[in-house]
Backbone as ProteinMPNN parsed JSONL, in Angstrom:
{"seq_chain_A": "XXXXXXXXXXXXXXXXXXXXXXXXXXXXXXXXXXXXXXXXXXXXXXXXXXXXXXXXXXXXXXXXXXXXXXXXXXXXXXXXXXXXXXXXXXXXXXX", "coords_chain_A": {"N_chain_A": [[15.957, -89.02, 119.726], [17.865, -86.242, 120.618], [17.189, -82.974, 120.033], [19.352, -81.03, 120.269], [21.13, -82.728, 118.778], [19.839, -82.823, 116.641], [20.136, -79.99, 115.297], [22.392, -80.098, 115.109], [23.467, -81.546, 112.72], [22.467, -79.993, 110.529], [23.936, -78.26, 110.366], [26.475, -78.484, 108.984], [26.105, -79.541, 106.682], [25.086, -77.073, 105.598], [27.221, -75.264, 105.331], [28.06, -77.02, 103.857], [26.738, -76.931, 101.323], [27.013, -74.362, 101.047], [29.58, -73.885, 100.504], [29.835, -75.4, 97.896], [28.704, -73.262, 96.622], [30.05, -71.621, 96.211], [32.58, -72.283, 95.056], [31.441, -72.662, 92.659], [30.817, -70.593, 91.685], [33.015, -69.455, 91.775], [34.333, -70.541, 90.447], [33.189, -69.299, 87.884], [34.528, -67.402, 86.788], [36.781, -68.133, 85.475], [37.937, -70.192, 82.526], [36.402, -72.897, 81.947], [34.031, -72.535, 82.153], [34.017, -69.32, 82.055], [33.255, -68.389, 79.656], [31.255, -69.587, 78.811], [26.957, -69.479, 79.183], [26.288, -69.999, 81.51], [27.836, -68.662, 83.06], [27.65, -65.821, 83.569], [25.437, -65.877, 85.641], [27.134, -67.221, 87.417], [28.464, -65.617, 88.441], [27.309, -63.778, 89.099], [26.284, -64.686, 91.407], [28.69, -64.954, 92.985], [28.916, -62.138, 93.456], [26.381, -61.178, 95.001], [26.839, -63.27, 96.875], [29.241, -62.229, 98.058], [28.655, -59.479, 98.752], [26.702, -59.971, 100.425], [27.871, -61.567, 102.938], [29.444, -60.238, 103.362], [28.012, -57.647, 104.834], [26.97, -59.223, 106.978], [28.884, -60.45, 108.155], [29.771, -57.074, 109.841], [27.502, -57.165, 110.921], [27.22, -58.892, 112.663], [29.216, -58.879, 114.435], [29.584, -58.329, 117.011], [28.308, -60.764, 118.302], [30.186, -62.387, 117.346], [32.611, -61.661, 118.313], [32.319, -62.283, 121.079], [32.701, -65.303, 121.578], [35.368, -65.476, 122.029], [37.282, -66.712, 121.161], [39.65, -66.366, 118.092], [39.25, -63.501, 116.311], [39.226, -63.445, 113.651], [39.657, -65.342, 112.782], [36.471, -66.335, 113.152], [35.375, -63.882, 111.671], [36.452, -65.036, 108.524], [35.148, -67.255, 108.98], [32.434, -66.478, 108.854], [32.018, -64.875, 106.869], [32.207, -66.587, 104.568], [30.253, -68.443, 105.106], [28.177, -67.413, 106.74], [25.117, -66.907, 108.294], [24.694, -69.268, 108.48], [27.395, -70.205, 109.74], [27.258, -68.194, 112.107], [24.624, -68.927, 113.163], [25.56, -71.882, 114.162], [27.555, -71.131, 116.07], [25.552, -69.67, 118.001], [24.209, -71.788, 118.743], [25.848, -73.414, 120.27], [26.725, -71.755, 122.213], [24.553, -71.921, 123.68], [24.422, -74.342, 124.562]], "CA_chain_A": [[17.071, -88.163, 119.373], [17.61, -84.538, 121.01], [16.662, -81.462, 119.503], [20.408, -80.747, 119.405], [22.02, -83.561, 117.894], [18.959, -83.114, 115.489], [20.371, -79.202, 114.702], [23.847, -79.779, 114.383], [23.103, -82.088, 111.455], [21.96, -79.127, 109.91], [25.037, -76.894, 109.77], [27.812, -79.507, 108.144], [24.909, -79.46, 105.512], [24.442, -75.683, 105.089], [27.907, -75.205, 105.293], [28.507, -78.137, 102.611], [26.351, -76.527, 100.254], [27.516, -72.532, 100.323], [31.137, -74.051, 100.184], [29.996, -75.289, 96.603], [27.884, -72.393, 95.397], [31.208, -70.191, 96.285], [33.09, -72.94, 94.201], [31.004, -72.523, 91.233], [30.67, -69.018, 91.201], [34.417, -68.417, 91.905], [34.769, -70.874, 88.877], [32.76, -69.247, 86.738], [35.459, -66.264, 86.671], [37.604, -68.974, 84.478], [37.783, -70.918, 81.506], [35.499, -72.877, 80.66], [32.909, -71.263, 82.836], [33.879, -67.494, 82.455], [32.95, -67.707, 78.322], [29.882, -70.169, 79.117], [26.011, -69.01, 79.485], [25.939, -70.328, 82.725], [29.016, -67.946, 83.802], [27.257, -64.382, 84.481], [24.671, -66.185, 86.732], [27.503, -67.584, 88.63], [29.098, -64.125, 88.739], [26.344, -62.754, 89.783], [26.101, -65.294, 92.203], [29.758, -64.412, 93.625], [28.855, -60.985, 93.927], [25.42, -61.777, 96.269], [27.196, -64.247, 98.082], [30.269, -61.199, 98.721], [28.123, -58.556, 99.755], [25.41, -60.146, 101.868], [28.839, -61.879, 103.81], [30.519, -58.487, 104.193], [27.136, -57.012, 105.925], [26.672, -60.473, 108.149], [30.058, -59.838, 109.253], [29.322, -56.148, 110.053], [25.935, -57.425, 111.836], [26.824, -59.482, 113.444], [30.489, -58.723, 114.869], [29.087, -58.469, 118.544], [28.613, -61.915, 118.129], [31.318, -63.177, 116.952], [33.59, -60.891, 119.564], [32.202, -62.979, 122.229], [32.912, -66.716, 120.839], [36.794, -66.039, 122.545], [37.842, -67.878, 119.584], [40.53, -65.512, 117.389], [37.944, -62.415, 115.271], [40.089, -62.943, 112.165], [39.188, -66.867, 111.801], [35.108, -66.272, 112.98], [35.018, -63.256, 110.277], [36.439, -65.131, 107.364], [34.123, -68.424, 108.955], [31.453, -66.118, 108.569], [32.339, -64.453, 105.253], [32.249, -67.727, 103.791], [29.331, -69.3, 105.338], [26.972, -66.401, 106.862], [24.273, -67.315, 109.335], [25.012, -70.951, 108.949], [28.34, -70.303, 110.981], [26.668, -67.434, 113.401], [23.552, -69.86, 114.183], [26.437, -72.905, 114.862], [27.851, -70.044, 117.548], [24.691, -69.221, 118.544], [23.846, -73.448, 119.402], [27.626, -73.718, 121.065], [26.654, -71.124, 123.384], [23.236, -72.055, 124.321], [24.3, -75.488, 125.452]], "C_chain_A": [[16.795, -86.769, 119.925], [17.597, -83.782, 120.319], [18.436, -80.921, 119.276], [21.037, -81.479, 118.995], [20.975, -83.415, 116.64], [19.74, -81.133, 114.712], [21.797, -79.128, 114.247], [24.179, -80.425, 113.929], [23.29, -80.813, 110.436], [23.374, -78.318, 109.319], [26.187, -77.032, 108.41], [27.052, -79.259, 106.686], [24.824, -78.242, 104.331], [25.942, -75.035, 104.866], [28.381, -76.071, 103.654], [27.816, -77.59, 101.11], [26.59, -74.801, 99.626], [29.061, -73.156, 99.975], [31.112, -74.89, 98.654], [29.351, -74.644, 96.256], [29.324, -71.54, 95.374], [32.237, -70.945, 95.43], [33.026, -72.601, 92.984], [31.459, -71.448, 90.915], [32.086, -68.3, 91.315], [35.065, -68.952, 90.36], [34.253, -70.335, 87.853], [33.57, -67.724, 86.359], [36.426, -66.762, 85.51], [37.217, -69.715, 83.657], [37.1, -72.38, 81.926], [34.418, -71.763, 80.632], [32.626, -69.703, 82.028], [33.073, -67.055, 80.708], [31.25, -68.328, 77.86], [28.339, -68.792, 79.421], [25.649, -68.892, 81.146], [27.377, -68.982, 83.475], [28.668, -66.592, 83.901], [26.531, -64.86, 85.835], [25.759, -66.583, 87.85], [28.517, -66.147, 89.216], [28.494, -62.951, 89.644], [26.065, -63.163, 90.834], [26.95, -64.818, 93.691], [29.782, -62.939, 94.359], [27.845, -60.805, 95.083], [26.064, -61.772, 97.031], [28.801, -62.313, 99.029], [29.308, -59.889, 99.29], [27.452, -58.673, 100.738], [26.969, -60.952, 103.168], [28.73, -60.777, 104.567], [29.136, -57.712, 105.285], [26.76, -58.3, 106.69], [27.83, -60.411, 108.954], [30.203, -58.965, 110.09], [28.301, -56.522, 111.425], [26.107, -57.887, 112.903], [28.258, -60.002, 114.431], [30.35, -58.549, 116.459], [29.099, -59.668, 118.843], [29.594, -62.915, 118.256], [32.458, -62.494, 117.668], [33.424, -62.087, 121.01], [32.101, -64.403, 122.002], [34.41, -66.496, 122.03], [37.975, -66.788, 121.792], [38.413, -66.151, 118.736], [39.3, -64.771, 116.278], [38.155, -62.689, 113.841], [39.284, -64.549, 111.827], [37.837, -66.83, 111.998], [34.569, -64.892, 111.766], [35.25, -63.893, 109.022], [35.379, -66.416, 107.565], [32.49, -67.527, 108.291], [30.738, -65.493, 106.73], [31.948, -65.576, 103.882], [30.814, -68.611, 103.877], [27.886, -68.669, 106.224], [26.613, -66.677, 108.199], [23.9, -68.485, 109.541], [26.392, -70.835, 110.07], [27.688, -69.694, 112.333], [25.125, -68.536, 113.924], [24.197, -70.989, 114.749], [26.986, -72.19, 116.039], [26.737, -69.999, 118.335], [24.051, -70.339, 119.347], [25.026, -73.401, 120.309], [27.273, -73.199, 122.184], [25.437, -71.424, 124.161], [23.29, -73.979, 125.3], [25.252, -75.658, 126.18]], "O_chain_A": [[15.719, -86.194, 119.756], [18.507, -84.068, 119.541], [18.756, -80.455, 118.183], [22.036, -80.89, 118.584], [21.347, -83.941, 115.591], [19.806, -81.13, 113.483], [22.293, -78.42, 113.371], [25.375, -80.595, 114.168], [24.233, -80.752, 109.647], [23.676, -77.939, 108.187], [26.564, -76.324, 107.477], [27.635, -78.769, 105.719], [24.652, -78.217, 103.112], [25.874, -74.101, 104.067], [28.921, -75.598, 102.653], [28.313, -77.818, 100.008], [26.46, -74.253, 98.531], [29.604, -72.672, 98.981], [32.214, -75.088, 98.142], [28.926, -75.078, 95.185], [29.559, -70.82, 94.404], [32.988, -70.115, 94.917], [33.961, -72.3, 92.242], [32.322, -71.229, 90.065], [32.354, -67.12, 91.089], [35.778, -68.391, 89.528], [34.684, -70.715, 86.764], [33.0, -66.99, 85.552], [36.841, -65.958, 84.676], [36.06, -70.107, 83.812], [38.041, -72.984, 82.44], [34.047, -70.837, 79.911], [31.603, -69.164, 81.606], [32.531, -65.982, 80.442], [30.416, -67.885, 77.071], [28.518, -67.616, 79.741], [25.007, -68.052, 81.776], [27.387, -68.774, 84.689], [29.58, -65.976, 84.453], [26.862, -64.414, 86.934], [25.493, -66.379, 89.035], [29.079, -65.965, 90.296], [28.802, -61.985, 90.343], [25.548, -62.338, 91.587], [26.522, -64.506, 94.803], [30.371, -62.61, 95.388], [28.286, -60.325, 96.127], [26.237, -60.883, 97.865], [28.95, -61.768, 100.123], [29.501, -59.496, 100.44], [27.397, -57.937, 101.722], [26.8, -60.663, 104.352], [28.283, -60.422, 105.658], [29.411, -57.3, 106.411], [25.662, -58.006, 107.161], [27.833, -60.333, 110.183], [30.661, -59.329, 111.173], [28.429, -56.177, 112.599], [25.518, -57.607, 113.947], [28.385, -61.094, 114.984], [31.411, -58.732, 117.055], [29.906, -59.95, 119.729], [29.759, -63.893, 118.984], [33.502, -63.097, 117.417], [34.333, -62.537, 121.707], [30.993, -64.756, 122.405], [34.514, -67.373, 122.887], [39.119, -67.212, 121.956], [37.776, -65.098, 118.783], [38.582, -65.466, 115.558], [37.417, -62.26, 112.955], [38.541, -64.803, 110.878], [37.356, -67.337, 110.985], [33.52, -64.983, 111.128], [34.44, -63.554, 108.159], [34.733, -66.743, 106.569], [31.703, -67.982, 107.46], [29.772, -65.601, 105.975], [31.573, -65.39, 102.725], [30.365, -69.294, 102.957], [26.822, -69.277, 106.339], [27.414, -66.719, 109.133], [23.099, -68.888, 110.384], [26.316, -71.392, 111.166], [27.557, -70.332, 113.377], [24.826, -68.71, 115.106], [23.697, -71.369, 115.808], [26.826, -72.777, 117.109], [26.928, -70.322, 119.508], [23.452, -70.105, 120.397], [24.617, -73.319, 121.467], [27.38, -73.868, 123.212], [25.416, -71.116, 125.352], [22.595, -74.518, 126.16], [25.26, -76.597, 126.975]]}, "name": "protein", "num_of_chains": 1, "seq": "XXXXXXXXXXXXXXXXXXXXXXXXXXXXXXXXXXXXXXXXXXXXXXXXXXXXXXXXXXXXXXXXXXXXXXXXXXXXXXXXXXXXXXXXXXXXXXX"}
């Protein structure tokens, strides 16, 4: 197996798993969650996950300018999914 069919395993993955921590933590804003123990941690979670985005976006907007692909859909890809989307760019272009 090649070295890149072996990394872009990886992303669907890393992708699959921030797209349910941002689940939780957006659920834990609501009922049942929001009155639960478990519902600051995921608040607090939401808030993490929103600031470290917003500066990966920032960072790494050079980047994601040169994809050719529309800025508006690789910022919210990124927003959502970080340096799991920008390292899937970063494979795309290298092969």
């Amino acid at each position: 197996m090649s070295e890149t069919n072996d990394r872009s395993g990886v992303y669907p993955i890393g992708k699959a798993v921030l797209g349910a921590t941002w689940l939780f933590a957006t659920a834990c804003f609501f009922p049942p969650l929001n009155g639960a123990e478990i519902g600051a941690l995921g608040r607090s979670i939401f808030g993490v996950l929103a600031v470290t985005h917003i500066v990966e976006c920032l960072f790494f907007l050079g980047t994601l300018r040169k994809t050719g692909r529309p800025l508006v859909g690789e910022l919210w890809q990124t927003f959502l999914f970080g340096i799991v989307h920008v390292s899937a760019i970063r494979a795309e272009s290298k092969d």
